[in-house]
C-alpha positions as CSV (number, residue, x, y, z in Angstrom):
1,X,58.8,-14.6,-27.9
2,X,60.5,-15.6,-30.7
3,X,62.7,-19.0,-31.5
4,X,66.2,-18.8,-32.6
5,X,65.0,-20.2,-35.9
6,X,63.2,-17.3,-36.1
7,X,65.2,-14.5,-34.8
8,X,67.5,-15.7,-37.8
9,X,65.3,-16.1,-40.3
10,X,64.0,-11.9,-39.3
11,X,68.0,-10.9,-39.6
12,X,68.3,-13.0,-42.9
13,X,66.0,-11.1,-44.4
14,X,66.8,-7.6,-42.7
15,X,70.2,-8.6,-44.3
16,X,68.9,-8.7,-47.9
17,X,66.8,-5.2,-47.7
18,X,68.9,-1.3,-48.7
19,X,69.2,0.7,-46.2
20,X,66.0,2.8,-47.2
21,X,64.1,-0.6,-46.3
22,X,66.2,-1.1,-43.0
23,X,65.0,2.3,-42.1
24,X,61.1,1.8,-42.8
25,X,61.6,-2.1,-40.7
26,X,63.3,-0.2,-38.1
27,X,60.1,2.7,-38.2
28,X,57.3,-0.3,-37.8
29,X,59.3,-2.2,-35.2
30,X,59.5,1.1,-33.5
31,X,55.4,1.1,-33.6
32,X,54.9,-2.1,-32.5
33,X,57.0,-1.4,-29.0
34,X,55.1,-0.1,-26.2
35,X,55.7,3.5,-25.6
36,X,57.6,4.1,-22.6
37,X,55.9,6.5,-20.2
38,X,57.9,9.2,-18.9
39,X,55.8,8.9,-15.3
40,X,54.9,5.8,-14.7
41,X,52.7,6.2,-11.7
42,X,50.2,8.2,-14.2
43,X,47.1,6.8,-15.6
44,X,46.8,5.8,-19.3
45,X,44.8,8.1,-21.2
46,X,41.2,7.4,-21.5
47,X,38.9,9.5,-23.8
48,X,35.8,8.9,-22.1
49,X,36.9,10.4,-18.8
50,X,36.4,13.8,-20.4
51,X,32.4,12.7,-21.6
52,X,31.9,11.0,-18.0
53,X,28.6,13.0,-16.7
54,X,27.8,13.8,-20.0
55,X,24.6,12.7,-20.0
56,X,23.2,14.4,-16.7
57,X,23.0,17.5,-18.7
58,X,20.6,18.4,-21.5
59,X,17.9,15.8,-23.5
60,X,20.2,12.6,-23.4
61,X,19.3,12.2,-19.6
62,X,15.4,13.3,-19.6
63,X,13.1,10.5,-19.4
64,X,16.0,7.8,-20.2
65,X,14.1,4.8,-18.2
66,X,10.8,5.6,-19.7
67,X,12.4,5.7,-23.4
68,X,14.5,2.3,-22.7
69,X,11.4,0.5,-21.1
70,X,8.9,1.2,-23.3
């Protein structure tokens, strides 16, 4: 984390900003915090679950040892 020197010199400078700036801080600092999950016990989302098997189907499978091997 963080030092106390540090922490102090963030809320100096917050301090200095307008409120339009606070608001934009505030929006990053919201990005950078991981997004709580409203059921833990699920998975995280993975995009390649949906192209798992993929390639048992059509040209991408035919002859794949052959091609890499030759």
């Amino acid at each position: 984390m963080y030092s106390t020197n540090q922490n102090q010199q963030i809320l100096d400078a917050i301090g200095e900003l307008s409120q339009q700036q606070i608001q934009i801080v505030l929006q990053f600092i919201q990005t950078l915090q991981p997004k709580k999950d409203s059921n833990p016990t699920s998975a995280p989302y993975d995009p390649l679950t949906n192209f798992i098997g993929a390639n048992n189907h059509g040209n991408l499978a035919q002859q794949i040892d052959q091609d890499l091997y030759d």
